[in-house]
C-alpha positions in Angstrom: 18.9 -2.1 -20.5 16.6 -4.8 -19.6 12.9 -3.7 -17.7 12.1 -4.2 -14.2 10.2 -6.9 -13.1 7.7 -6.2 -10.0 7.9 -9.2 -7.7 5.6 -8.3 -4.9 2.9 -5.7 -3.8 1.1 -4.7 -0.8 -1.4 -2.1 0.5 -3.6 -1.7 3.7 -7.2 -0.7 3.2 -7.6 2.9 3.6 -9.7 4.7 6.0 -10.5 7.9 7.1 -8.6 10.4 9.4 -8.6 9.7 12.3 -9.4 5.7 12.0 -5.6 5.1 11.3 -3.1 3.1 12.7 0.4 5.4 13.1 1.9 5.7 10.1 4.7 3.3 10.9 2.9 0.8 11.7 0.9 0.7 8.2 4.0 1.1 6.5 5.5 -2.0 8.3 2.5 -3.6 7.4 2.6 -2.9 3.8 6.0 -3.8 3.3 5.9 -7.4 5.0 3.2 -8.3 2.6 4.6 -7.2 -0.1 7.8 -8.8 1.0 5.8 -12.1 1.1 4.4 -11.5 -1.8 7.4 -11.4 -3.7 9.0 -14.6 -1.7 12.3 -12.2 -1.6 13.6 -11.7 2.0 13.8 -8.4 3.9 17.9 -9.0 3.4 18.7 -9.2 0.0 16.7 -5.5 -0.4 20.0 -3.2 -1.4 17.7 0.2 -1.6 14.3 1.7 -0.1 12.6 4.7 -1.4 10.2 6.0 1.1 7.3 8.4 -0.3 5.2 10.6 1.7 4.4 14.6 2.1 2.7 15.0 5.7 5.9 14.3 7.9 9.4 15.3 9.6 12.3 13.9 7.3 13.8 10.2 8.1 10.1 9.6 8.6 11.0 6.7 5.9 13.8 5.4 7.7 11.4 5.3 11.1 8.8 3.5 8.8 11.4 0.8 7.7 13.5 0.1 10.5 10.4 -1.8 12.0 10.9 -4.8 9.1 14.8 -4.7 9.3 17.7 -2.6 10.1 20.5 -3.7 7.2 22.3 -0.1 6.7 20.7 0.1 3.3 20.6 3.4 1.6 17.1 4.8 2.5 15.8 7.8 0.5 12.7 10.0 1.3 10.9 11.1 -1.5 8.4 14.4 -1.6 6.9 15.0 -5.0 3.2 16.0 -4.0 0.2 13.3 -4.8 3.0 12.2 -7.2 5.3 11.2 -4.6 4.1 7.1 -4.7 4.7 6.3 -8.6 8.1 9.2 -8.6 9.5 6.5 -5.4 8.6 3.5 -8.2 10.2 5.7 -10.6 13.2 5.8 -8.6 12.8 2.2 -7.7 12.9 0.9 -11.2 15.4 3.2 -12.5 17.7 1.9 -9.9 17.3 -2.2 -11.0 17.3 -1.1 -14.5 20.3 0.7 -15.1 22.0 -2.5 -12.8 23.1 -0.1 -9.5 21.0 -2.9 -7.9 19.5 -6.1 -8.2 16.5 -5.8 -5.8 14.9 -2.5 -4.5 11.9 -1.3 -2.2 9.2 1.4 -2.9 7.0 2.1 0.0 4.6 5.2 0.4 2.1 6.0 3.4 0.6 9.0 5.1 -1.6 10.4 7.9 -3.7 12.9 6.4 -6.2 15.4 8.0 -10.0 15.8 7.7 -10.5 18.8 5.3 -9.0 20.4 2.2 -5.2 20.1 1.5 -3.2 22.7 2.7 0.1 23.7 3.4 1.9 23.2 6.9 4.6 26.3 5.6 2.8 29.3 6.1 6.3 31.0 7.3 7.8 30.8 3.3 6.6 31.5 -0.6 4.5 28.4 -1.6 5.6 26.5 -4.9 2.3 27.0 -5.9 2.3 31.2 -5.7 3.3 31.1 -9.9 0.5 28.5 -10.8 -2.1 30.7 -8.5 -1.0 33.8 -10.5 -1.2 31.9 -13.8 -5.1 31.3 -13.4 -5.8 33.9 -11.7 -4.4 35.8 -15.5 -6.0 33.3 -17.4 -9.6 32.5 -15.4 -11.8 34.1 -13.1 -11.5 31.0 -10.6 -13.6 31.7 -7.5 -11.8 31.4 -4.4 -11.4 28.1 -2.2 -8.2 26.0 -1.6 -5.6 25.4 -3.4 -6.3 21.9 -5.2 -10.2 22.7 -5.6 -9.6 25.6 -7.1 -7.5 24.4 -9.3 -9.0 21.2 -11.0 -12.6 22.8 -10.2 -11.5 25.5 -12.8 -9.5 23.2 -15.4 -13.5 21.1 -15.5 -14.9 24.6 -16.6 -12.8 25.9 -18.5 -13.0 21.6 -20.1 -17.0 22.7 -20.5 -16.2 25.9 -21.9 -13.9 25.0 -24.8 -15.7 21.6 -25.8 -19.4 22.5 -25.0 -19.6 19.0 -23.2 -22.8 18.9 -21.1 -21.8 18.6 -17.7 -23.0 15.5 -16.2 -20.4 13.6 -17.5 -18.1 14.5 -14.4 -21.5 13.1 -12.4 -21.0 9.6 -14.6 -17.4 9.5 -14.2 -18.2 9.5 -10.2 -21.1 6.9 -10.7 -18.8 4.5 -12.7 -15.6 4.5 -10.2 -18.2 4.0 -6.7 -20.0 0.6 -9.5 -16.2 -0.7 -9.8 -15.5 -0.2 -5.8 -18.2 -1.7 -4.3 -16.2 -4.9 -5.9 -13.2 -4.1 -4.2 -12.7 -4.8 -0.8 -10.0 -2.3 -0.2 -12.1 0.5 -1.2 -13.1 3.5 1.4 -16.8 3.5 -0.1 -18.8 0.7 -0.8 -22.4 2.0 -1.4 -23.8 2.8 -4.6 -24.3 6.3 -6.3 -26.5 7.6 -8.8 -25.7 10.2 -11.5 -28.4 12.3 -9.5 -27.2 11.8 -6.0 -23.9 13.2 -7.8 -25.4 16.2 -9.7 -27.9 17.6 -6.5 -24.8 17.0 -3.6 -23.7 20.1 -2.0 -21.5 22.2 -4.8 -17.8 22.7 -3.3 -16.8 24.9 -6.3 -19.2 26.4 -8.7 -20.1 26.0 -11.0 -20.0 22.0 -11.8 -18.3 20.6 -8.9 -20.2 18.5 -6.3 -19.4 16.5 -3.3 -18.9 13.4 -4.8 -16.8 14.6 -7.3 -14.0 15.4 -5.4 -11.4 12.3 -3.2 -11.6 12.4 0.4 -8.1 12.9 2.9 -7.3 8.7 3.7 -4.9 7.5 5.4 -3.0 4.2 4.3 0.4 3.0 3.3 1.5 0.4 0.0 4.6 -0.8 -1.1 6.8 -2.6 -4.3 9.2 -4.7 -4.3 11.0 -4.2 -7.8 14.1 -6.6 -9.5 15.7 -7.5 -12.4 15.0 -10.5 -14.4 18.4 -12.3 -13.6 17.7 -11.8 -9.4 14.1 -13.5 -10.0 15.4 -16.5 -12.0 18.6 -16.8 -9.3 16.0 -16.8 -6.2 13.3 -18.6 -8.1 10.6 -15.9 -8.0 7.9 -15.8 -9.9 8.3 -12.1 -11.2 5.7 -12.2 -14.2 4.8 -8.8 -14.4 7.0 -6.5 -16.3 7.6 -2.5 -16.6 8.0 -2.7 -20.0 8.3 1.5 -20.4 7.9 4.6 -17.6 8.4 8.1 -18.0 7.9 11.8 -15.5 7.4 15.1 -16.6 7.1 18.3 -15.1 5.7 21.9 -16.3 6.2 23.2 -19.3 6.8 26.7 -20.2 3.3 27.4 -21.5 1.7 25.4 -18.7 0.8 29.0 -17.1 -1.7 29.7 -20.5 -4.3 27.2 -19.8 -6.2 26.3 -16.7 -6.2 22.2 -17.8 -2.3 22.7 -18.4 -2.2 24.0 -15.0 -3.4 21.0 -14.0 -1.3 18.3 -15.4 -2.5 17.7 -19.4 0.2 18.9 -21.4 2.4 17.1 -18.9 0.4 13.6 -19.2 0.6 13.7 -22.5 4.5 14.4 -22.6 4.9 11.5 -20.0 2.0 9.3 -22.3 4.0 9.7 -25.9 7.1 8.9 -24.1 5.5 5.4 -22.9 3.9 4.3 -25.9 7.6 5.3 -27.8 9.7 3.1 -25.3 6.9 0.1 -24.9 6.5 0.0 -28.4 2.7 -0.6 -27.7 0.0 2.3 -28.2 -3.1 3.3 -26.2 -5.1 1.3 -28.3 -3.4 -2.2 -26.4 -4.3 -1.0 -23.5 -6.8 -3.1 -21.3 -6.8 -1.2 -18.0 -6.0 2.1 -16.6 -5.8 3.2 -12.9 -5.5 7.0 -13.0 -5.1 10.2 -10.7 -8.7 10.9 -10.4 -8.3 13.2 -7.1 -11.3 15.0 -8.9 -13.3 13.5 -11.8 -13.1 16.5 -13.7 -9.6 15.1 -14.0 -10.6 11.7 -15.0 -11.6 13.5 -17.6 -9.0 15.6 -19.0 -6.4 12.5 -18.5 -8.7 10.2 -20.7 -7.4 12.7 -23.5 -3.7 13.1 -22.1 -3.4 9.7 -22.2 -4.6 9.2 -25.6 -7.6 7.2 -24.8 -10.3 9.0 -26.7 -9.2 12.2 -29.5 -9.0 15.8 -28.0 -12.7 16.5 -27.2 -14.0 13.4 -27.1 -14.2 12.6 -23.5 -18.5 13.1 -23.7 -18.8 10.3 -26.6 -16.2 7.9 -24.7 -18.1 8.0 -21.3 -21.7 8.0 -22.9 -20.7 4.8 -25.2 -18.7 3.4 -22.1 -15.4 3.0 -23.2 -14.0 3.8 -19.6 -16.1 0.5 -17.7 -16.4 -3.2 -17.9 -17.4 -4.1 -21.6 -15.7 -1.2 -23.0 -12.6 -0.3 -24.8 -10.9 0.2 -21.7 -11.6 -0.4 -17.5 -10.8 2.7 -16.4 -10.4 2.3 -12.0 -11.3 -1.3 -11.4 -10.2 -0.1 -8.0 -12.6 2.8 -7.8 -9.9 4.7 -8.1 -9.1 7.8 -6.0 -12.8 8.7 -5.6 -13.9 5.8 -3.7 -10.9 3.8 -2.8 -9.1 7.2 -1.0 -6.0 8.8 -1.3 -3.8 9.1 1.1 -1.0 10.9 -1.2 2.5 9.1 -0.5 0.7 5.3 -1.1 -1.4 6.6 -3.9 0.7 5.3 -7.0 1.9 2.2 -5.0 -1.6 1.4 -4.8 -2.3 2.1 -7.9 0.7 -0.4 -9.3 -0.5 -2.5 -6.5 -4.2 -2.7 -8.5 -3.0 -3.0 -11.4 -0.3 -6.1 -10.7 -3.6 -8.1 -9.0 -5.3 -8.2 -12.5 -2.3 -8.7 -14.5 -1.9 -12.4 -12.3 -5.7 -12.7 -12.7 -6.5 -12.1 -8.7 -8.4 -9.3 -8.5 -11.5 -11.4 -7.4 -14.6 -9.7 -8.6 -13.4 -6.3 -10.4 -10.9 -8.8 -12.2 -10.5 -7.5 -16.3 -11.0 -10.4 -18.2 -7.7 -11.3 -20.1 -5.7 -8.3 -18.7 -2.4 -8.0 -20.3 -1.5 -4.9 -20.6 -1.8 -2.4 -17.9 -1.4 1.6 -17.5 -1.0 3.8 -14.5 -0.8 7.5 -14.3 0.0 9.6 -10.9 0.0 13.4 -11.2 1.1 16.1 -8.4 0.4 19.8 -8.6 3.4 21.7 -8.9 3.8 19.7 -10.9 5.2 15.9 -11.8 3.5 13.3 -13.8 4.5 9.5 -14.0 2.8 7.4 -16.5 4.1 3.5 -16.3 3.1 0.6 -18.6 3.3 -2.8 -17.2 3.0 -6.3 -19.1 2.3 -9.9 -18.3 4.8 -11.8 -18.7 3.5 -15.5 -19.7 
């Protein structure tokens, strides 16, 4: 099997709810530029996956037929704020295993102001057994779903490590100093570990404000091939996906507010990267990962084998997760600052990551960025953790 190469990415800058464009229209958008990106025409894509949650079915297919209209299979994808990098999943696995020669991931939403929540109120939510589990296993106050849950997996983080808790303040403090670089960032001002700490508390006792993603709206996209197509079209191509893996819940993910979460999951996914690649945390240079709460960056620094079990406090205070450090965790500004508008989230995030690996990420650019890690998580759960190379 030989790896996917990504020829060409391509995002709109997100905004608020409300500010949007229809979500067809930044999809369209999206995909033309990654389409020029790439240099591959419109025609010789053979399959599109289309990722979003907030929408009727076909929505993909409505998205798409506004760049071309070439009876391609088209396939939705709905795998909560995992649905962007499990449509690259798809994507990649597609080219790889030589079904296809050239596909299409694409991912966009129109979200609404406010907490997540679910537009099935008629049926049993997917998320009745996880409530149940930490409800056994924590005394969680109440508040919606996704609050709730990662409020409660950054105490119960405090609890069993005795970290003091200002590091989730620092961890918001560093992603806003990497996004005022980035011009496709929602926020652009400056924040203070202070501001952070004394902002309104959304879930006691830790969480603030500014620790927690704001509903975006947005749409990105990836055009994916294999080695052969970009040497027979003459595309440049010099990004590789040299190892990917998705895992879901295990069965003692209901014991543990952080497994509840996404950690034991992460780590499944991360082992499984570092096994195919060949190439361990430690060669890492840059990470863009699912911080829809910093508590979260947190717990993934340690899922993904960053820092040891426990050590998150030490690799934030010594600033192993920023420019100078070990590792440049969120050049974007990550979920926190740049938004999140769920179904482009982990095309974004590939899209990020590709701009450094070619060196034209302007002024957030890693200096000699080579080798490049992503990690998307949904509640529910799924997990995709992707390592991509530089080809020379």
């Amino acid at each position: 099997m030989i790896n996917a190469r990504v020829a060409g990415v391509g995002m709109t800058k997100f905004c608020k709810p409300g500010q949007q464009q229809p979500y067809r229209v930044m999809a369209s958008a999206a995909i033309k530029e990654a389409l020029e990106d790439s240099g591959v025409e419109y025609k010789y894509i053979q399959q599109a996956y289309a990722s979003y949650i907030y929408g009727d079915s076909t929505c993909g297919q409505h998205a798409l037929y506004d760049v071309g209209m070439t009876g391609i299979p088209v396939i939705n994808v709905n795998n909560n704020c995992s649905s962007g990098s499990t449509a690259l999943f798809l994507a990649r696995q597609a080219v790889e295993s030589g079904a296809v020669e050239c596909a299409l991931a694409f991912g966009f939403e129109e979200m609404q102001p406010g907490a997540l929540g679910s537009h099935w109120d008629d049926r049993e939510s997917p998320f009745s057994n996880m409530l149940d589990a930490l409800d056994k296993v924590s005394d969680a106050p109440a508040g919606p779903l996704a609050l709730r849950m990662f409020g409660q997996a950054g105490t119960a983080y405090i609890d069993k490590y005795g970290a003091n808790p200002d590091i989730f303040a620092k961890v918001s403090e560093k992603s806003r100093s990497h996004a005022i670089l980035n011009p496709y960032s929602l926020f652009s001002k400056p924040l203070t570990v202070k501001e952070v700490m004394e902002a309104p508390t959304i879930f006691p006792p830790y969480l603030t404000r500014f620790m927690a993603c704001p509903p975006t709206c947005g749409a990105a996209a990836v055009v994916v091939c294999s080695e052969a197509f970009a040497k027979k079209h003459g595309i440049t191509a010099n990004v590789e996906i040299v190892a990917q893996a998705m895992a879901t819940d295990f069965q003692d993910t209901w014991t543990d507010p952080m497994k509840l979460v996404g950690t034991e999951m992460t780590a499944a996914a991360a082992r499984q990267v570092y096994e195919q690649a060949g190439i361990g945390a430690d060669d890492v240079d840059l990470v863009e990962l699912h911080d829809c709460f910093t508590p979260n960056e947190v717990l993934t620094y340690e899922g993904l084998g960053l820092c040891e079990e426990g050590g998150a406090e030490k690799f934030i205070n010594d600033g192993n997760n920023t420019f100078g450090g070990k590792y440049v965790v969120n050049p974007s500004g990550g979920l926190m600052s740049k938004g999140h508008p769920i179904g482009a989230t982990g095309l974004a995030q590939c899209t990020e990551l590709v701009w450094h690996l070619r060196g034209t990420a302007g002024d957030r650019q890693v200096p000699n960025a080579n080798i490049a890690l992503q990690h998307n998580v949904g509640l529910g759960g799924a997990v995709v953790v992707t390592m991509y190379k530089k080809i020379s």
